[in-house]
C-alpha positions in Angstrom: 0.0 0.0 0.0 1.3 3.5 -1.0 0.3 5.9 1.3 1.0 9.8 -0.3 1.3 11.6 2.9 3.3 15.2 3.1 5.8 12.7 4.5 6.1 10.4 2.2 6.5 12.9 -0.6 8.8 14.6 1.9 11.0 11.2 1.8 10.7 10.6 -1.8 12.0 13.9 -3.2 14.3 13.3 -0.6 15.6 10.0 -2.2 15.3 11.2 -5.2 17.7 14.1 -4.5 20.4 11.4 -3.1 20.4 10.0 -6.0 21.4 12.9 -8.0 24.7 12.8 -9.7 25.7 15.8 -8.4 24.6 15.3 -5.0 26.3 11.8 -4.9 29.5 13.2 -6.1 29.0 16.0 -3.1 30.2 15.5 0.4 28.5 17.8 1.5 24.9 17.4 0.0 25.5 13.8 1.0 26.1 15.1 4.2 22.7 17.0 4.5 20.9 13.9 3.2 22.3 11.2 5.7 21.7 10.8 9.9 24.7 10.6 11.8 23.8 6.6 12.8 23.4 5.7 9.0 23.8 2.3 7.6 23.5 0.9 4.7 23.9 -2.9 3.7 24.6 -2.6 -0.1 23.7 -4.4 -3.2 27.6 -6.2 -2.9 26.9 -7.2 0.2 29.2 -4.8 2.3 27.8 -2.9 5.6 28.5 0.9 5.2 27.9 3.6 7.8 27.5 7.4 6.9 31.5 7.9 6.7 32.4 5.1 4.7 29.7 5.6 2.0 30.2 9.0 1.6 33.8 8.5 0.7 32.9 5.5 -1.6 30.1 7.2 -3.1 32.2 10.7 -3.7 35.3 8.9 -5.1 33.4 6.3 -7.4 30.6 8.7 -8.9 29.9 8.8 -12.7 31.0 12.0 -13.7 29.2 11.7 -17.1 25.7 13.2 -15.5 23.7 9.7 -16.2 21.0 9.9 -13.5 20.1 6.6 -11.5 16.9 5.5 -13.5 14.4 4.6 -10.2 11.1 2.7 -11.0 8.4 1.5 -8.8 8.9 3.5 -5.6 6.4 3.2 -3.0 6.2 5.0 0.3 4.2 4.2 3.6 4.3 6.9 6.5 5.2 4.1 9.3 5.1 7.0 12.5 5.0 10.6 12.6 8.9 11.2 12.2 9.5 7.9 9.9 8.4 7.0 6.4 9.6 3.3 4.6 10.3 3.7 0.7 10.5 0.9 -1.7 11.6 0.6 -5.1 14.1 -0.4 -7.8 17.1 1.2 -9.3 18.5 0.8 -12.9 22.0 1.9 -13.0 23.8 1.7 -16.2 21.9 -2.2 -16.2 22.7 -2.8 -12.8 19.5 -3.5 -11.2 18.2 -3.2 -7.6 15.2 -3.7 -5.3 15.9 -0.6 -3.1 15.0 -0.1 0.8 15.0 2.5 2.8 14.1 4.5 6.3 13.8 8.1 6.2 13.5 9.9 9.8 12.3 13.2 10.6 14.9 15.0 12.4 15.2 18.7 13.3 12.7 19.5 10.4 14.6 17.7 7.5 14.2 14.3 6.1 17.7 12.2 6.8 18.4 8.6 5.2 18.6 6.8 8.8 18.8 2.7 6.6 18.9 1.7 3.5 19.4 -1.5 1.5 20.3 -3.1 -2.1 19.3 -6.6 -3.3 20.6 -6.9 -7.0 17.7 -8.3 -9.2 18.1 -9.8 -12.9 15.7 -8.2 -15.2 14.1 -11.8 -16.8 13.3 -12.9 -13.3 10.0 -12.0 -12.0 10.2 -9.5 -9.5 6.7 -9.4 -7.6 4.2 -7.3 -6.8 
């Protein structure tokens, strides 16, 4: 279920923005974007905290402009200062089923967990 609160629109431009190029090749915008107790288990399989992916995020970006291509995201407003979006990710044909907790903190929208699962595109996918 999809539930199109202020928050979850909140958390999806929110995402949306992280996954700019130049945001991702930004420490700082990254910064902005990301709660100090961030984790992320990626879509190889490594554990990152809010240090760690910002430097591997800043030092591996595509410099070319090409925007993560992001399909199917879904957003459920779980509490008043948390909001759960799903979806998948097509970047440059490597493809993800995305995850991630957005929390409400001081007035702005910060990336508190996310996860990757890489997909293949001829297997079905669900729902």
């Amino acid at each position: 279920m999809t539930d199109r609160t202020p928050a979850v629109e909140a958390a999806i431009e929110a995402e949306l923005h992280l996954l700019a190029p130049e945001v991702r090749a930004s420490p700082e915008l990254l910064g902005e974007l990301l709660h100090p107790e961030f984790t992320e288990f990626g879509v190889s399989g490594t554990r990152w905290d809010r240090a760690s992916i910002i430097t591997a995020l800043t030092e591996s970006t595509d410099r070319t402009g090409r925007a993560i291509m992001t399909s199917r995201m879904r957003g459920v407003q779980l509490a008043d200062d948390l909001v759960h979006l799903t979806f998948d990710t097509d970047s440059n044909g490597r493809l993800a089923h995305r995850s991630s907790l957005w929390r409400l903190c001081d007035g702005a929208w910060l990336l508190w967990f996310h996860q990757g699962t890489p997909f293949e595109a001829d297997r079905p996918s669900g729902a």
